[in-house]
N, C-alpha and C positions, 0 to 999 in steps of 0.2 A: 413693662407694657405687655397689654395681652395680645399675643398674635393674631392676623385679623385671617379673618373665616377663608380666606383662598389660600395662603401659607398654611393654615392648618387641613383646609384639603387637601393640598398638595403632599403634603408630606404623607397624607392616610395612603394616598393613592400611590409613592413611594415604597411606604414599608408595604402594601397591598401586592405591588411589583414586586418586590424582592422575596416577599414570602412564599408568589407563584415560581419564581424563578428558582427559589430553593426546593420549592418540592420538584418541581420539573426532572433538578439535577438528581435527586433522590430516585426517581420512579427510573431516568435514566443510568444510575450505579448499580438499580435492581434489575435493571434489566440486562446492562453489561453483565454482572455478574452469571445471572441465570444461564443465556445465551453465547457465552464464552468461558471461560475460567471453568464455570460447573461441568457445561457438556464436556470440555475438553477431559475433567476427571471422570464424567459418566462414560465416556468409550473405556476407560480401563485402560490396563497395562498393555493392549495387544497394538494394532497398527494403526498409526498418526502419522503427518507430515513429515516428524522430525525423526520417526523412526529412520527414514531415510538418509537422515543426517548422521544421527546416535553411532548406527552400526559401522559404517565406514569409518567415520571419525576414531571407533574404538579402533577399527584396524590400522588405522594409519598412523596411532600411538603405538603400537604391539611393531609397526614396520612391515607389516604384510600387506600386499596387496590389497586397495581398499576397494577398488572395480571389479574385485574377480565375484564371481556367484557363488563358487563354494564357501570362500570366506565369508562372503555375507550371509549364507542360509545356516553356516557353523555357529561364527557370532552370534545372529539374531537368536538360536534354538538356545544358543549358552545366555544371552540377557534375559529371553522372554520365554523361554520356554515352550516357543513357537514353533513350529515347521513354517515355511514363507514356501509359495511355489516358485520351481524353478524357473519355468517358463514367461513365468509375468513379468511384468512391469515393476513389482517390487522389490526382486532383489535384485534390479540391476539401477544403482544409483546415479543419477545424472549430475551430482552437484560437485563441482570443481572444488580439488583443492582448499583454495584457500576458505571456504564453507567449513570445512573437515577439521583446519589447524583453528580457525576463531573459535569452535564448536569445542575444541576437544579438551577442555577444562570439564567443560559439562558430558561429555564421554568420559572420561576418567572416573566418572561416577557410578554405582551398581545401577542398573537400569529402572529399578522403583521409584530410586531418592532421583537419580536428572528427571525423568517424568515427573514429579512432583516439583522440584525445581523451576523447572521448563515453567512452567504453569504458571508458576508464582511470576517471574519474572517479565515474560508478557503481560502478562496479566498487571502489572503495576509499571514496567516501563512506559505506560502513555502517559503515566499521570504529570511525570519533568516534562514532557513533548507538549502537554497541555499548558504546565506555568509558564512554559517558555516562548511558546506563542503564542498565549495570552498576554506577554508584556506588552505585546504590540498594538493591545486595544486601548493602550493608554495606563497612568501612574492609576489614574482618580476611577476608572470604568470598569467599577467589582460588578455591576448588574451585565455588563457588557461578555466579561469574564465567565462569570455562572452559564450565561448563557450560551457560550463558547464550550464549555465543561458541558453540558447537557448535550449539548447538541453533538461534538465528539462521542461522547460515550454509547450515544444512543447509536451510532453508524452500525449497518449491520456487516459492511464488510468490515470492521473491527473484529463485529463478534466472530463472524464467519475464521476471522486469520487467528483469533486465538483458540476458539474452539478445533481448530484442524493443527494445532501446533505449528505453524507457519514461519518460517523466517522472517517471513514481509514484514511482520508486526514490529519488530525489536529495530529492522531495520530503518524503518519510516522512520520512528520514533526516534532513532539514535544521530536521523538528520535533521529533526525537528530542531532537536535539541544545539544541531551544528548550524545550522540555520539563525538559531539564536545567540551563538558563540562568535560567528564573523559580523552581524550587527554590533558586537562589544569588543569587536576589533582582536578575538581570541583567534587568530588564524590558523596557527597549529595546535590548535584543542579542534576545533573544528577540521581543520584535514583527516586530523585522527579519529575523530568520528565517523566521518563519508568514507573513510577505508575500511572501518569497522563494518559498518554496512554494507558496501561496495563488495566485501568478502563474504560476508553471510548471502546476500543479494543481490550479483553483480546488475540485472534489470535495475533495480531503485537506486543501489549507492552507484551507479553508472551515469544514472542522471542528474545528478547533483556533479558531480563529476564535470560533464558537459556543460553544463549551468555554469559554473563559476568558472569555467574556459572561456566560455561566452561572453564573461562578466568581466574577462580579463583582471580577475581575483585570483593572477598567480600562485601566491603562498600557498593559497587553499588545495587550487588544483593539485601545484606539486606537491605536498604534504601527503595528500590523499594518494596520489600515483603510487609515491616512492614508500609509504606505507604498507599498499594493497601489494606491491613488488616485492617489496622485502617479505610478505608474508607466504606469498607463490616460490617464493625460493629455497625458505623453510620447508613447507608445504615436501616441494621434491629433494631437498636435499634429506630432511628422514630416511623419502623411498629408496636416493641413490647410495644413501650410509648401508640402510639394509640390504640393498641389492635387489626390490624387489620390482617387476615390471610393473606398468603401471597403462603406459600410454593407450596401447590397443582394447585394453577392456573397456577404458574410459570414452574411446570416440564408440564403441559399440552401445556402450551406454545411450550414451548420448543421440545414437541413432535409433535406440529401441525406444528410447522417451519420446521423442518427435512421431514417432509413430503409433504409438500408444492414445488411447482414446481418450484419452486425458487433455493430451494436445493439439490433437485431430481436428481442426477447428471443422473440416468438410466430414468429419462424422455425425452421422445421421441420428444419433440418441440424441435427446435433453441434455448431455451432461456439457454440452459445448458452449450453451448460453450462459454456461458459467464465467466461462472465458468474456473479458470488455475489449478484445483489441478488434480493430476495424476487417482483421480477417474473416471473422465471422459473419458481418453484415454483410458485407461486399460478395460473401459466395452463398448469402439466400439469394442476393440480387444477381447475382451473374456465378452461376454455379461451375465455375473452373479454379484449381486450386493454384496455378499463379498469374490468373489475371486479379486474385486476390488479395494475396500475396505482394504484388506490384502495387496493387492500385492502394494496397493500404501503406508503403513506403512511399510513396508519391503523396502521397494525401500529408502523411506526417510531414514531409521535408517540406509540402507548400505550408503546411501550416507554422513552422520553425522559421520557413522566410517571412513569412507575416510578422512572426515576433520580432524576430532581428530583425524587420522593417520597421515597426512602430512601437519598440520597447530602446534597441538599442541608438538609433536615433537620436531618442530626445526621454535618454534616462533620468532628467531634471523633474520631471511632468510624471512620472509611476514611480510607486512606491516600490523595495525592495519583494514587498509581500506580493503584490500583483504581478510585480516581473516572472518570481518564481513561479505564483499560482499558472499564469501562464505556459510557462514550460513544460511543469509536473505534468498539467492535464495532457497537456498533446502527446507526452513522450506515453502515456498511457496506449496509443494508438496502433502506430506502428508496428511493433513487438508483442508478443508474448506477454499476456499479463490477464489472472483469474480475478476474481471479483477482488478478493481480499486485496489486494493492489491498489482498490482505490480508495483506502485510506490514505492515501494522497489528497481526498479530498479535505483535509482538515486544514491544509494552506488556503484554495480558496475561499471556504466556510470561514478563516477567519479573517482572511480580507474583505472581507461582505458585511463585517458585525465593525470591519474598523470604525475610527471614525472619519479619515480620509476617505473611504467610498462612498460616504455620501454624495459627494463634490460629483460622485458619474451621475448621478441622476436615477433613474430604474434600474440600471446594470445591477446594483447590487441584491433590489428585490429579486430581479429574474435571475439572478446567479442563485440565490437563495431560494426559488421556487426551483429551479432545474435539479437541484441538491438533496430537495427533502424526501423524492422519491429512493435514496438511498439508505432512509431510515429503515426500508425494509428489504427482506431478500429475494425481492423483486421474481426472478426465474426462479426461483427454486420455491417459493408460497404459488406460484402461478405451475407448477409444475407437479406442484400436493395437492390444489384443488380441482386438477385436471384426471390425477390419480383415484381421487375421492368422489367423481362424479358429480361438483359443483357448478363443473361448467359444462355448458349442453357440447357435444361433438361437432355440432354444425359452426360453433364458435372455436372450437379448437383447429380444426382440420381449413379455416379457412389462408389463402396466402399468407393477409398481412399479420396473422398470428405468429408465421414464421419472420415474415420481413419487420415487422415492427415491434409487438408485444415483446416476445422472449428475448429479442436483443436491446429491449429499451432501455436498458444502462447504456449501453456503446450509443446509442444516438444520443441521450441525456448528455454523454460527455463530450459530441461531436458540440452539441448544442452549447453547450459551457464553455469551451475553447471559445466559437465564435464571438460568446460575451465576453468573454476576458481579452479577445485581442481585438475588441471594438472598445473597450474600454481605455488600451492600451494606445490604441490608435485616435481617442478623442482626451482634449488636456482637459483635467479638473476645473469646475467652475470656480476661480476665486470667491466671487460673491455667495454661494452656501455657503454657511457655517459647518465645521467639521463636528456633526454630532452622533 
């Protein structure tokens, strides 16, 4: 029997679908690529993100002090044939320990081949983080999937975390994947994952951490604790075999980085709108640096009683994905956290394509309208057309350029929270079909 003319439209309109959906994910693989991976090899051999990581890591293989400045400006000149100033922010490394021992496979290497390693590995660790929370749009939902895959790929804080050598990237991804492993009831492949992370990142694998404390998903948490423990003990037992000190350089560190204009959220350059946590909003709007401070630890802890009000409640009524997207986003606020950080977003991007989120009604378009602004580099393209003279001055120079424009990721994501724990806080309609 021949099929009648609506089955066979159906189906044009189908294959029509899928075949926009396939270029979609193409045009967004070229543009990951271009925008990450390439730029990352177009900076060259000299200073990246992980340079940060590379060189201590080497030293704390060798046993020497990995926080002292001379050892790092010796290292760095013996890997990269660099001079680094003394004075700056770069050679005094802030990243803990257990950063240094997860890293220091990829330290053990000459500094060309990890640089090109590095690269490689970011650069393809999203793609399990994508199969794996793509299971969750369903067995039969490959149009659902691609779409999922395009839309990841295309993130610009992606490109931004692998083009700068980032940690953020491998680690997201390495809880994506644990994420995926305690749905399959894998409890200790997943602790060992979030302590993987938790050590390269302790901001992002800290939250997952938190998360399935909350979740009272004991194995998980303690797998992860006694993991990330056992790894900090290695970490100082090296230093305390070699003998070499450690402590004092590292809290200096760590005080020269907090000071540094990098994390200065009340400094006055552009480069602070890089930064999404609510410190920055908070001191366009009330210019004191711990009524900021405060007010964005406040804000997070009200927003974390919201979830534990209308998550942990009535965890029958949300799905695992919403719970988390949840959290992820708020924990973005409070703390410390650069653009590349909210590649986090790909939890609730993919609770929004579920087919469970249709049952919220709008939540999921307007979670998806809030999101899409992330496909570009938001401050930083507003920041080159300002440079370039495309925007007149009288547009730059006015207030809410500062209070709203340049920080319009951090309100996007203040915004997003609120959908997600309204969604969280209303039960799914049974009568939609989940499609």
């Amino acid at each position: 029997m021949t099929p009648t003319l609506p089955v066979r439209e159906r189906r044009a309109q189908q294959t029509m679908k899928r075949a926009l959906l396939i270029l979609l994910l193409l045009l967004a693989a070229a543009e990951f690529f271009i925008r990450g991976p390439l730029r990352y090899f177009r900076s060259g051999f000299g200073w990246s993100d992980i340079t940060q990581v590379y060189v201590p890591s080497r030293a704390w293989i060798e046993g020497a002090n990995p926080y002292s400045v001379d050892n790092f400006i010796a290292l760095h000149r013996e890997a990269t044939n660099q001079v680094v100033d003394r004075t700056g922010f770069r050679s005094h490394s802030p990243h803990p320990l257990t950063t240094l021992v997860v890293f220091s496979p990829v330290a053990s290497l000459p500094w060309p081949l990890a640089h090109k390693l590095w690269a490689i590995f970011t650069g393809t660790i999203i793609l399990p983080a994508i199969f794996c929370l793509g299971s969750f749009l369903g067995p039969r939902a490959f149009d659902r999937k691609l779409g999922f895959a395009a839309l990841t790929l295309a993130l610009a804080p992606l490109h931004t975390g692998i083009a700068a050598g980032n940690v953020s990237v491998p680690a997201i991804a390495l809880c994506a994947i644990a994420f995926w492993a305690v749905a399959r009831k894998e409890h200790n492949l997943a602790g060992v994952l979030i302590a993987i992370a938790a050590c390269l990142k302790p901001q992002i694998g800290g939250l997952f951490v938190l998360y399935y404390l909350a979740r009272r998903q004991w194995r998980v948490a303690l797998v992860a604790i006694g993991v990330s423990l056992a790894v900090f003990l290695v970490g100082i037992g090296r230093l305390e075999w070699s003998g070499s000190p450690w402590w004092n350089d590292f809290l200096a560190n760590a005080q020269a980085a907090k000071q540094d204009r990098l994390m200065d959220f009340a400094d006055p350059g552009p480069l602070r709108y890089t930064m999404i946590n609510l410190q920055v909003l908070l001191y366009t709007l009330l210019p004191n640096p711990v009524i900021a401070s405060a007010g964005a630890l406040l804000i997070g802890v009200a927003l974390w009683g919201g979830w534990a009000r209308f998550g942990l409640r009535s965890p029958a009524f949300a799905s695992d994905l919403l719970m988390a997207s949840a959290f992820l986003i708020i924990g973005l606020l409070p703390i410390y956290h650069r653009n590349y950080d909210a590649t986090l977003l790909i939890f609730p991007l993919c609770w929004a394509l579920s087919p469970e989120a249709a049952r919220y009604g709008r939540a999921r378009w307007l979670a998806l309208l809030v999101m899409v602004p992330f496909l570009l580099p938001g401050p930083t393209l507003l920041q080159s057309l300002t440079r370039r003279g495309f925007l007149y001055p009288s547009i730059t120079s006015g207030w809410w350029w500062d209070a709203f424009l340049m920080p319009h990721q951090t309100w996007l994501l203040c915004i997003l929270c609120v959908l997600l724990l309204r969604a969280l806080a209303t039960r799914p309609d049974p009568a939609v079909r989940a499609i």
